[in-house]
N, C-alpha and C positions, 0 to 999 in steps of 0.2 A: 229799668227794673230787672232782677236776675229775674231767672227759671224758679225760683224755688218763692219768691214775694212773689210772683205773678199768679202761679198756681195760688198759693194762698188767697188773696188779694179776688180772683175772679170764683173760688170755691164760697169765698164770704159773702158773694153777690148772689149764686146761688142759693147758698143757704138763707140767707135774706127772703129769695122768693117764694123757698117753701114753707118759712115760716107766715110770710104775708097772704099765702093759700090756705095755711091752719086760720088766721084769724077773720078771713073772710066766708070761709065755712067751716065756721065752730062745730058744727054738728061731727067732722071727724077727732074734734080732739074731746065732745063730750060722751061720747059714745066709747072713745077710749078709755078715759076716765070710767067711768058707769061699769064697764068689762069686769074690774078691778076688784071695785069696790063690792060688785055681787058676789064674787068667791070668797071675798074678806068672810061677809057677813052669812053666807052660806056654811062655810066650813067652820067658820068659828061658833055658830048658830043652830045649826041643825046637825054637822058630821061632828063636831066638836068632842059631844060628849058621847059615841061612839068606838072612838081611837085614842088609844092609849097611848102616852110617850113615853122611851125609860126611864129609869130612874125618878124623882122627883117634879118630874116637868109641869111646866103650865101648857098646853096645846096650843092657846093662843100665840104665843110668843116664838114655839116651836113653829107654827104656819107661817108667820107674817113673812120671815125669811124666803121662804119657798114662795111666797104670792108673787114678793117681788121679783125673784129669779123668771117665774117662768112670763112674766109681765114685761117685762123689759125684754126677753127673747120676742115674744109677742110683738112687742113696739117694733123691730128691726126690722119686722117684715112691711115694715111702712116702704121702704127704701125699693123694694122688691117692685111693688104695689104701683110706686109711684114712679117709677123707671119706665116700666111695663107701660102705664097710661102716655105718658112723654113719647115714647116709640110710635103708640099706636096715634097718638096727633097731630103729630109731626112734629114737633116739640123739638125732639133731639136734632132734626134736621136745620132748625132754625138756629140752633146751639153751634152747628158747626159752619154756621156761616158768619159768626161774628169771630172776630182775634181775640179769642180768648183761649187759653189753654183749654185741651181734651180733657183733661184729668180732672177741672174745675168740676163738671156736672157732678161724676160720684164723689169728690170729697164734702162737694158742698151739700149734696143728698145724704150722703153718710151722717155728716155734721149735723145737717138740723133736726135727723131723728136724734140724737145725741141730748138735745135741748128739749125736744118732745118727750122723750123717757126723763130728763128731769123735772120736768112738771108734773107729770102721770107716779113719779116717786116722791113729791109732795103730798099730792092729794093719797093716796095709799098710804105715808105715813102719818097722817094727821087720821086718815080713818082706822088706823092699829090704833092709836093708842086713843082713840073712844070707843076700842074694845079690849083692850088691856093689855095693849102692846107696850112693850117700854126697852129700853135703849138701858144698859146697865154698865156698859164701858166709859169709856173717855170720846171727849170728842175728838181727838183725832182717829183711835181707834173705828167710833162710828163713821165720821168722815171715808177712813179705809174701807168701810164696809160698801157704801155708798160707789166710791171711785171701784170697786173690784166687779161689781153689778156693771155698771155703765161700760168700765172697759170689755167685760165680754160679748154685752150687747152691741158696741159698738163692731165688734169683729164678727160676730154675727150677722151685722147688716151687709155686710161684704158679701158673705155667702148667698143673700137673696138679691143684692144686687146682682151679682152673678146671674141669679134664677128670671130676676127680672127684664134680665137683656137676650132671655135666650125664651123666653116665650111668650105668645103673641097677644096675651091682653090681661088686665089687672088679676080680672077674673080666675083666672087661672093660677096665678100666684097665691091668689088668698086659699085657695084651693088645696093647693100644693104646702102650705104652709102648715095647714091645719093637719097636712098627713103626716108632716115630719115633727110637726113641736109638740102634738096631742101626745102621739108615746114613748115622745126623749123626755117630755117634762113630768108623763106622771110614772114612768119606770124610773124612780127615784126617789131620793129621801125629801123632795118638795112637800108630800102633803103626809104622806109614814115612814117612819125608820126605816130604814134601807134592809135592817135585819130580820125585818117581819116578813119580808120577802119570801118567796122560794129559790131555791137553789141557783138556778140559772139565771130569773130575774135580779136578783142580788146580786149576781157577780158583775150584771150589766150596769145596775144602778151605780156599784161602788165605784165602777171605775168609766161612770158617764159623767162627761163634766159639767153638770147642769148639778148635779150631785155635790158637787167640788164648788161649785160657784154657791150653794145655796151651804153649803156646810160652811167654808168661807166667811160669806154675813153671818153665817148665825153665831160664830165664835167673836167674830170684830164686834155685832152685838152685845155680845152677853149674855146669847139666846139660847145656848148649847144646857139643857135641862141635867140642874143637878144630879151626882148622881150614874150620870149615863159613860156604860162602857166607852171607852178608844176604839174607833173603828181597825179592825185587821186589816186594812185596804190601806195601801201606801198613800193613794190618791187622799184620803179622807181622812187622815194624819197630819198632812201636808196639803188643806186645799186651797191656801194663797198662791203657792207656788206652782202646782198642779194647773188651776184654771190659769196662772197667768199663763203656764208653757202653752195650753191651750190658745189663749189670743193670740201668742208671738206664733202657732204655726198658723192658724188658721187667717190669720193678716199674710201669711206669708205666700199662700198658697192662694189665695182668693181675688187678693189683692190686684196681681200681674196676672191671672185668670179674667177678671172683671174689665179692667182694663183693655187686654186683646178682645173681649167681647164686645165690647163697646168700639172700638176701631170698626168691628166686623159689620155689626150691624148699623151704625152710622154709615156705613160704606154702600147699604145696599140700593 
């Protein structure tokens, strides 16, 4: 078998495992779910009719985009999470005493949060549109929407695996997680226009790619509320291209970062 099927081949064995840990304690993938589903019904329910969108917009529809941007960041930090617990059980150690490729544990940890965030963007979209969510492009257009979510999330789970191998218990991750996504996801046009902002906030939102990734869907949607100004922000013009240059550094930098960390601390 080459280098590159074997990686594959023993990442798929992984990922296997961490899915057979979601289905034998449901509890963390209903709890993920449920996370979800209460901002759905919150912001669309109680902030809703508070926040104005421009132009002609529905709110509902203008949210849904943002829920699942900052939902799928959310998911990633599973990877972190469940890194971090592996280290501390000895898990990893037992990993590197079997012939299998190094590289297997995080691709196949990366991977099966992959398929975690596609189910958590099942139940999210079935819960928009029993509050008046609705999809108004083509399906492959939504399709794109869908694959532009997932690919960033997935480059984002890099980043916490990263976090996950360099600090010493789950705990701590979820910790660490909640300090960095609480105000990249809401300094952004996820839940208000980016232009409602003030000065400085706005210029962070326009050009934070959480921004880019939730503008993204909302246009592959259809969600972009009649009506509403072109953003001045190159990023938010252009937020296909934008988030994707996003994933291609952020895989780029993380990736062989994560990697050497994981040598390190397997090592010790």
């Amino acid at each position: 078998m080459s280098a590159t099927l074997q990686v594959l081949a023993d990442s798929a064995v992984v990922a296997k495992r961490n899915l057979i840990k979601i289905k034998r304690v449901p509890d963390l993938l209903v709890f993920t779910l449920l996370s979800p589903i209460m901002f759905i019904l919150l912001f669309a329910y109680v902030f809703g009719s508070a926040i104005d969108v421009p132009g002609d917009g529905n709110y509902r529809e203008f949210l849904i985009p943002g829920i699942f941007a900052q939902t799928v960041i959310f998911g990633a930090t599973i990877t972190g999470a469940g890194l971090a617990e592996d280290m501390q059980k000895g898990i990893i150690d037992r990993f590197r005493s079997l012939p299998m490729s190094r590289m297997a544990v995080l691709v196949g940890r990366t991977g099966s949060d992959v398929v975690n965030n596609v189910l958590v963007i099942v139940v999210m979209s079935l819960t928009g549109l029993l509050v008046g969510w609705r999809i108004r492009t083509s399906v492959l257009e939504a399709l794109g929407g869908f694959v532009v979510l997932l690919l960033f999330a997935y480059a984002v789970s890099w980043v916490f695996a990263y976090v996950g191998l360099l600090v010493p218990s789950p705990e701590v991750v979820n910790n660490a997680s909640f300090m960095i996504i609480f105000p990249v996801t809401f300094v952004a046009n996820t839940f208000v226009p980016s232009e409602r902002l003030p000065g400085p906030l706005r210029s962070f939102a326009e050009w934070n790619p959480v921004s880019s990734v939730t503008q993204a869907s909302r246009e592959l949607f259809g969600n972009v509320p009649p009506g509403a100004t072109v953003p001045d922000a190159w990023s938010l013009q252009h937020p296909v291209l934008y988030t994707l240059l996003w994933v291609v550094i952020i895989l780029a930098v993380f990736i062989p970062l994560a990697t050497r960390q994981y040598k390190r601390a397997a090592s010790r």
